[in-house]
C-alpha positions as CSV (number, residue, x, y, z in Angstrom):
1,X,21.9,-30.3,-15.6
2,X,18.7,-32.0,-14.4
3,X,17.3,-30.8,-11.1
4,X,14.6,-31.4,-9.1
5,X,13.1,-29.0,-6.3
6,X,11.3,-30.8,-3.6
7,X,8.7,-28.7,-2.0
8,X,7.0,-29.0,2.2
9,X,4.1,-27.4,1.1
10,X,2.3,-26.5,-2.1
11,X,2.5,-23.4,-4.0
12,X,-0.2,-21.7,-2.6
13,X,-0.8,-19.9,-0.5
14,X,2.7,-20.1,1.8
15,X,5.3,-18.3,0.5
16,X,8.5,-19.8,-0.2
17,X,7.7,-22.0,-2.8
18,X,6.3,-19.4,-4.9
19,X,8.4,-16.3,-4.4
20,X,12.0,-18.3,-3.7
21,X,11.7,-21.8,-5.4
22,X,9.7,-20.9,-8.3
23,X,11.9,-18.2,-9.6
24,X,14.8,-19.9,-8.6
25,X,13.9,-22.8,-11.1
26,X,12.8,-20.3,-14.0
27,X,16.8,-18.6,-13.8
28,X,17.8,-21.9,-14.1
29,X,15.9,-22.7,-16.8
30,X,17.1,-19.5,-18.6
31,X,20.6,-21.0,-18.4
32,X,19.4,-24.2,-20.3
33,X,19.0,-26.6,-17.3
34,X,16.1,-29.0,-16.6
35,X,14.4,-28.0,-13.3
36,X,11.2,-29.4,-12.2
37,X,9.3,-28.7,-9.2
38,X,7.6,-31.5,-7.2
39,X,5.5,-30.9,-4.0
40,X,2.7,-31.8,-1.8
41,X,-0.4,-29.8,-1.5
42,X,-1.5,-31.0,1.9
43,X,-1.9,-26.7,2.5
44,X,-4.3,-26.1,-0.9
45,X,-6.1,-29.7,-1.4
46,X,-7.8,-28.8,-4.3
47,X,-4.0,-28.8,-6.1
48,X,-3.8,-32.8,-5.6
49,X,-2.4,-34.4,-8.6
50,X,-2.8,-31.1,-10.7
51,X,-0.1,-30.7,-13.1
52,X,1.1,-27.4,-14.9
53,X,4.2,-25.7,-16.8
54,X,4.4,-22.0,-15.3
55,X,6.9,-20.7,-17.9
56,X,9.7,-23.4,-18.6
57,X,9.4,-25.0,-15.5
58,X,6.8,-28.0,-14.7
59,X,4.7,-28.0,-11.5
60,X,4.3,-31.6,-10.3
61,X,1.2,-31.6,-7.5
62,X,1.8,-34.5,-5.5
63,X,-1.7,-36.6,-5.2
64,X,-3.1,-36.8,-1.9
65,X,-3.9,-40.2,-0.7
66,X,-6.9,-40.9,1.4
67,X,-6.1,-39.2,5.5
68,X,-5.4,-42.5,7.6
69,X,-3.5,-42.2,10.5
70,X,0.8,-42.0,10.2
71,X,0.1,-44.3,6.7
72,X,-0.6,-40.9,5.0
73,X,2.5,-39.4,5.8
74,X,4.3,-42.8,4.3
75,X,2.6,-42.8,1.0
76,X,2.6,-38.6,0.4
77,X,6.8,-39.1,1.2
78,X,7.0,-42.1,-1.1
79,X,5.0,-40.3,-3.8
80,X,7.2,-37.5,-3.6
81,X,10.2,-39.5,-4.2
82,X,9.0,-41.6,-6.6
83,X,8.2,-38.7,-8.8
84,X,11.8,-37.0,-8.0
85,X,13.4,-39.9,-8.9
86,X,11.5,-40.3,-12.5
87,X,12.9,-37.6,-13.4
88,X,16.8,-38.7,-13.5
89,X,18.0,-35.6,-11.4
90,X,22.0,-35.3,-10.9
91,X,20.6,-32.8,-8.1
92,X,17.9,-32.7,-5.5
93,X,17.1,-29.3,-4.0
94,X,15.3,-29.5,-0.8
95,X,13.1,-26.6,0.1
96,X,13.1,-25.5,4.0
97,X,15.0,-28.6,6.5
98,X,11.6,-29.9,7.7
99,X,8.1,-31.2,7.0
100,X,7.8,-33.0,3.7
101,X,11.0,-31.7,2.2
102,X,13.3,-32.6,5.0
103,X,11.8,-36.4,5.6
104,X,12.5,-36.6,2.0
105,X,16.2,-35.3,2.5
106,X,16.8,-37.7,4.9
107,X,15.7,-40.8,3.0
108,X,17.7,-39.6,0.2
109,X,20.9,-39.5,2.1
110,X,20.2,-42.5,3.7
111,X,19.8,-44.0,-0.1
112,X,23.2,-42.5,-0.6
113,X,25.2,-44.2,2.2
114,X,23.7,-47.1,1.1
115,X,24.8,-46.3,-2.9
116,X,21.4,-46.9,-4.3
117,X,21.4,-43.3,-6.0
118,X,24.2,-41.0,-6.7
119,X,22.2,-37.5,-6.8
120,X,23.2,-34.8,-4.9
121,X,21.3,-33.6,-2.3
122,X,21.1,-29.3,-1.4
123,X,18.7,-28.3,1.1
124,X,17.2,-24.6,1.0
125,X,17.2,-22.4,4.2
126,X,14.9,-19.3,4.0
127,X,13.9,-19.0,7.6
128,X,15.0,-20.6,11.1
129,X,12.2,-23.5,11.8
130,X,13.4,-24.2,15.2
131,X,13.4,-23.1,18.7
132,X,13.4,-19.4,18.2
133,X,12.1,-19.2,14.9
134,X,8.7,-20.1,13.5
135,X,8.3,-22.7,16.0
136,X,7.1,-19.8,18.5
137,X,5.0,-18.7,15.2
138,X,3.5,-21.4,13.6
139,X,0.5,-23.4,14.7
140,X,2.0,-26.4,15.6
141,X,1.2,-29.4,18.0
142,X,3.1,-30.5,20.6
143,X,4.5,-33.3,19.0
144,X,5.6,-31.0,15.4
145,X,7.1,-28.6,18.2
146,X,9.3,-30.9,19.2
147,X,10.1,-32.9,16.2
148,X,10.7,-29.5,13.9
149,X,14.2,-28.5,15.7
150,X,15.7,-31.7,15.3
151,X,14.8,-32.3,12.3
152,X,15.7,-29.1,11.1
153,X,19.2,-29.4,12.6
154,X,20.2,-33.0,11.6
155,X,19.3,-31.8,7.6
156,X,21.4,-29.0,7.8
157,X,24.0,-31.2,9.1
158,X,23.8,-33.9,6.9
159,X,23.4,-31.8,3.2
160,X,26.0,-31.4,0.8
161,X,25.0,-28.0,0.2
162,X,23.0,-25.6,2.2
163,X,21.6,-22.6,0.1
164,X,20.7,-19.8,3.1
165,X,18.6,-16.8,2.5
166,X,20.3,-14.4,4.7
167,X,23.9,-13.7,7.0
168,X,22.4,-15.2,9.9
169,X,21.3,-18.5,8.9
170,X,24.4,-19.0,6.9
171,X,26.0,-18.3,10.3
172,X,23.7,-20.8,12.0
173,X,24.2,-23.2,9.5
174,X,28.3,-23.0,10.0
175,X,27.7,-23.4,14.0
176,X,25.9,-26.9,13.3
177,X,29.1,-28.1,12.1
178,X,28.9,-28.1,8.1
179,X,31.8,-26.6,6.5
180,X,31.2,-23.1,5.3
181,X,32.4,-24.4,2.0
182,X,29.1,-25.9,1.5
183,X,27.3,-23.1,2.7
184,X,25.9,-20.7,-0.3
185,X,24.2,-17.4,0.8
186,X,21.7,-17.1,-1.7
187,X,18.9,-14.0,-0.6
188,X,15.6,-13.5,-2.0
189,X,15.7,-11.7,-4.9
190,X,13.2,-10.6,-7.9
191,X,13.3,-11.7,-11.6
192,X,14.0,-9.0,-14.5
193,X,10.3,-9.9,-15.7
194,X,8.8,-9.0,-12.7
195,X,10.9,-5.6,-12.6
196,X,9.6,-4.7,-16.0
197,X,6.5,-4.9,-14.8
198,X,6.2,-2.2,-12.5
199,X,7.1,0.5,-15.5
200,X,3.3,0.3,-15.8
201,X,1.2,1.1,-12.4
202,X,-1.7,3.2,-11.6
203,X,-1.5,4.3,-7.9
204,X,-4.7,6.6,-8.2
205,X,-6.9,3.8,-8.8
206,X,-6.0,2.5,-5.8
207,X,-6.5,5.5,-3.6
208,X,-9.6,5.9,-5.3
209,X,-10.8,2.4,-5.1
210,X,-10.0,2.9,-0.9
211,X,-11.0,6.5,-0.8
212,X,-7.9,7.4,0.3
213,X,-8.3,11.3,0.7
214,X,-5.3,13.8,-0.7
215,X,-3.0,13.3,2.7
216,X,-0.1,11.1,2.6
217,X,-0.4,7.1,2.2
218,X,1.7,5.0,4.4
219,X,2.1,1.7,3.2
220,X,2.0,-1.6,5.6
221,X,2.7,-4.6,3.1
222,X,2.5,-7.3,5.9
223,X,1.6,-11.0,6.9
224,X,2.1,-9.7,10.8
225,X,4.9,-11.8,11.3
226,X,7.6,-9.4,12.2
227,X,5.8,-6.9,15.0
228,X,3.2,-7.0,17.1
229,X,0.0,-5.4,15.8
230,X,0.0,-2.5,18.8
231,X,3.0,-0.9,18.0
232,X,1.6,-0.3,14.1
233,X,-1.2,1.9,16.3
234,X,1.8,3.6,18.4
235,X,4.4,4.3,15.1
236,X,1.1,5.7,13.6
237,X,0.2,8.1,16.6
238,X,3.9,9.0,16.8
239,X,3.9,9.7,12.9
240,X,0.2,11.6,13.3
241,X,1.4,13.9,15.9
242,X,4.1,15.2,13.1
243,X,1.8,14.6,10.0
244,X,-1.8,15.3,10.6
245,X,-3.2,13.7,7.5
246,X,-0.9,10.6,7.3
247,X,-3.0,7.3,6.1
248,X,-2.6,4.1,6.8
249,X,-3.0,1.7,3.9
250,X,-2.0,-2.5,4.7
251,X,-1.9,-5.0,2.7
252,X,-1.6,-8.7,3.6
253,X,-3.5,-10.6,5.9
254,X,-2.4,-12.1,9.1
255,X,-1.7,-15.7,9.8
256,X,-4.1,-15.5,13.0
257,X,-6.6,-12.6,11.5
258,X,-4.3,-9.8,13.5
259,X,-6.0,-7.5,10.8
260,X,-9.3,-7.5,12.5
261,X,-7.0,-6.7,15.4
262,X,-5.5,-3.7,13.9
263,X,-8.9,-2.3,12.9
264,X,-10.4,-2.6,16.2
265,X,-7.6,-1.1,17.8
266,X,-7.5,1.6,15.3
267,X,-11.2,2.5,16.5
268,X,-10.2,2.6,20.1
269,X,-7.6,4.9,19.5
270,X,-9.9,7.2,16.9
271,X,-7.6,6.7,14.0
272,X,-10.3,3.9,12.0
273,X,-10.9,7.1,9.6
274,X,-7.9,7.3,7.8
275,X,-7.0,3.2,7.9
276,X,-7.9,0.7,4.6
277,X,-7.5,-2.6,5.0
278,X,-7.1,-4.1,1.5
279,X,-6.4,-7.5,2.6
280,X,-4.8,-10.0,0.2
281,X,-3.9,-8.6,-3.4
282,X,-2.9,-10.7,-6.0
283,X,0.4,-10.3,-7.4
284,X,-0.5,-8.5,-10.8
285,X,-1.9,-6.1,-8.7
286,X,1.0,-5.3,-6.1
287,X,2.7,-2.5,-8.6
288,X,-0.4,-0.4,-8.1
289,X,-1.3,-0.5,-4.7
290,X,3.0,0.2,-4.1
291,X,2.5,3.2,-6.7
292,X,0.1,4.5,-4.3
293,X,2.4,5.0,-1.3
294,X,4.2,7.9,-1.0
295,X,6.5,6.0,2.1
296,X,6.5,2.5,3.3
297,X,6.9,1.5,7.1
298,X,8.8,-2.3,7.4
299,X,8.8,-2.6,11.6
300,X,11.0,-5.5,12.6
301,X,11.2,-6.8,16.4
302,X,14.6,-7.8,17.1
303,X,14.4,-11.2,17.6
304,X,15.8,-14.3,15.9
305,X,13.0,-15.0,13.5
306,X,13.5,-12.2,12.0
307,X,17.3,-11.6,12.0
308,X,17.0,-14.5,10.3
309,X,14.1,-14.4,7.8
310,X,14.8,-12.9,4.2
311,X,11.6,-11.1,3.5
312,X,10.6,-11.3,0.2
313,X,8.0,-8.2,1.2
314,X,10.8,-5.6,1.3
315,X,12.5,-6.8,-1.7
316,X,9.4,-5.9,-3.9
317,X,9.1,-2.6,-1.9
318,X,13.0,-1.5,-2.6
319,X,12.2,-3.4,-6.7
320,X,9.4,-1.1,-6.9
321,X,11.2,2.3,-6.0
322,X,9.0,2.9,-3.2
323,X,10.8,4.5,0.1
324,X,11.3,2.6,3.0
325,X,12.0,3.0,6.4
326,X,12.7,0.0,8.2
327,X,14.1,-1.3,11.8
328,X,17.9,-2.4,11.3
329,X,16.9,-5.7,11.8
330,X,18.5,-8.9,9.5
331,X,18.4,-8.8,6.1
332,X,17.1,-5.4,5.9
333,X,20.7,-4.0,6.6
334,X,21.9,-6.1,3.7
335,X,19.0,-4.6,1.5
336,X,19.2,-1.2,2.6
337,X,21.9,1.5,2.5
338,X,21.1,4.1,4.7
339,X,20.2,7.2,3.9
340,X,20.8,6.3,0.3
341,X,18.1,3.2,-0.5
342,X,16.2,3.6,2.8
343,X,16.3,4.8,5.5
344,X,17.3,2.6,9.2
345,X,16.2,3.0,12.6
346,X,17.7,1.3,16.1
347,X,15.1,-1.6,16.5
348,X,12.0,-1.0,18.8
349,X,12.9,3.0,19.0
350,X,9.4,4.0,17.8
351,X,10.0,7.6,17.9
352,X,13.2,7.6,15.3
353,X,10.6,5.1,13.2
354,X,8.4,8.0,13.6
355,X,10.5,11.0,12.8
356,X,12.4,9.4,9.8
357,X,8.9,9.1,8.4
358,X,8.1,12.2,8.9
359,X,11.0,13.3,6.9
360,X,10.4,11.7,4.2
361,X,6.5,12.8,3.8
362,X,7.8,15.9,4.3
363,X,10.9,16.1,1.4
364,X,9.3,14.7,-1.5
365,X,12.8,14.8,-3.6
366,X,14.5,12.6,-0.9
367,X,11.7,10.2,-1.1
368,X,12.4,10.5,-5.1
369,X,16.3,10.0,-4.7
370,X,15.9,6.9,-2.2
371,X,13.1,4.7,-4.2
372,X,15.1,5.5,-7.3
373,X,18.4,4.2,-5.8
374,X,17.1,1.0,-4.3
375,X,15.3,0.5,-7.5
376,X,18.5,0.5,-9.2
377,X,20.4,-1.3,-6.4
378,X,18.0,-4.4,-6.6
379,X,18.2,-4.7,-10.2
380,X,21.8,-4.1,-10.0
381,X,22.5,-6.8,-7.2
382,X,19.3,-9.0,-6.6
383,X,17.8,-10.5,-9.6
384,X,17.4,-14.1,-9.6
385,X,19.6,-13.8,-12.9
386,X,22.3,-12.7,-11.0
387,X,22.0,-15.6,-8.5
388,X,21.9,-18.2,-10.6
389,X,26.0,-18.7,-10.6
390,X,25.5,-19.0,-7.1
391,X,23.2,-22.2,-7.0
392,X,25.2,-23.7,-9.6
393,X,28.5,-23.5,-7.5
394,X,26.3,-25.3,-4.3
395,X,25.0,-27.8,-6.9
396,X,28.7,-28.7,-7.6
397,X,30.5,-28.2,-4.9
């Protein structure tokens, strides 16, 4: 089967593309199908027109026309399709129902009403967009405020299959009207190259590189999406009153710097000392900096953007054997079995965050038992290998 992935956004540095579409397209081209991935770099200029096979799977960087007014918008859309079309897909999977990638969607169903193509058209929900979701998030203008929740709604409606990355959006999906026989829950998952991977990690070159003294690390892998920074500072007090000589290690960086936020918070409440900020590591790195961690914290505010949302983040934490404890928000429930992969907390209830952490840095063999099981569990359930049945049922459905 030819198939061709249509991108809103390049490869770097958002997400989805990268850590859902990309190994997505590699599974697929395990199982002997054509997959190529075609998308606009208005995000990471420097990527216009730049053209490169990452494994079996071709990169196509959409050039980026000179910026005039609404025109540019035209001719990065008609590029896009142009270049999906040269390839003679019998599929066309749009990534997220918006931006790029949903204009696109809707010009191709309009081409099919009007039977100048006969490609099938998917569409790819990994987050809600909308009124609720990252609309509240993102840093959009008034106009892409009001645009993205229609948009986002009429695509969902209109695909022939909707791949969703988690219960909720499959659920939201169904409420729009399409029939739930067209509706594919497909969650974020890792590859069986990435899990080999972490047999190999050295998590005391890490504490070394961050002096990170002989008390226990608590891991933060974050973009600052799912909490507000201040309760990280109130978990970690609750957790310091219990453990002494807890740390604080995050990595990630915020969409709107709410690092620099955390650190001078941390300095008001005395706790700077024992907090490193390692910012953004590159993914051959990861396995180290998780190795480090004796426990990792993954706070979720229950709300719909993260109910929702199918973080990618926990998934490498569970792949990597490193034990969690998370609000029993969304997807997390669907990752975690508790008290057997993870542990789960009621949402917002800082003190149970607190005191299951403190269990955990306190009975090492639990902490042993629980990253070993979810280790297993995501190998077991959530490789992209495993998925790839899956897509292939919403591609003919």
């Amino acid at each position: 089967m030819r198939i061709v992935f249509l991108g809103p956004f390049g490869l770097r540095p958002k997400g989805t593309m990268q850590s859902r579409a990309l190994p997505m397209a590699q599974a697929l081209a395990q199982r002997g199908h054509v997959v190529t991935i075609i998308i606009p770099p208005w995000d990471y200029p420097s990527d216009s027109g730049h053209r490169e096979n990452i494994g079996a799977v071709p990169i196509i960087n959409v050039s980026l026309p000179p910026r005039i007014p609404v025109l540019w918008y035209a001719i990065v859309l008609f590029r896009m399709l142009r270049l999906a079309f040269a390839q003679h897909p019998q599929v066309i999977h749009a990534f997220k129902p918006k931006a790029f990638a949903g204009l696109a969607a809707t010009v191709i169903w309009l081409m099919q009403r009007l039977r100048f193509t006969q490609v099938r058209l998917a569409v790819d929900s990994d987050d809600w967009e909308g009124t609720g979701g990252w609309n509240e998030r993102g840093n959009y203008n008034w106009l892409l405020r009001a645009f993205f929740p229609i948009q986002e709604k009429w695509v969902l409606r209109h695909a022939q299959a909707v791949t969703a990355a988690s219960r909720t959006l499959q659920q939201m999906v169904a409420a729009l009207g399409l029939p739930m026989q067209h509706i594919f829950y497909v969650p974020n998952g890792v590859t069986d190259k990435y899990m080999a991977t972490l047999v190999t990690k050295d998590g005391h070159e890490v504490r070394r590189r961050h002096s990170l003294g002989k008390g226990p690390v608590l891991l933060l892998y974050t973009r600052f999406v799912e909490f507000p920074v201040e309760r990280v500072i109130k978990l970690w007090q609750h957790i310091r009153a219990q453990v002494g000589d807890a740390q604080l290690l995050v990595v990630g960086q915020g969409l709107f710097g709410e690092e620099r936020a955390l650190d001078k918070l941390a300095l008001e409440a005395d706790l700077n000392q024992d907090l490193s900020l390692a910012g953004w590591v590159e993914a051959r790195e990861l396995k180290d900096y998780f190795a480090a961690a004796d426990v990792a914290l993954y706070p979720m505010t229950d709300n719909l953007l993260n109910r929702a949302k199918c973080s990618v983040k926990l998934v490498e934490l569970l792949s990597a054997g490193v034990p969690v404890v998370a609000d029993a928000v969304g997807q997390a429930k669907e990752y975690i079995i508790p008290g057997n992969t993870g542990l789960l907390v009621e949402p917002g209830n800082d003190e149970a965050f607190a005191a299951a952490v403190a269990q955990l840095l306190r009975d090492k063999s639990l902490r042993r038992s629980l990253g070993e099981k979810a280790r297993l569990r995501i190998h077991q359930h959530y490789t992209w290998q495993r998925w790839v049945t899956r897509l292939l049922e919403a591609y003919r459905a």
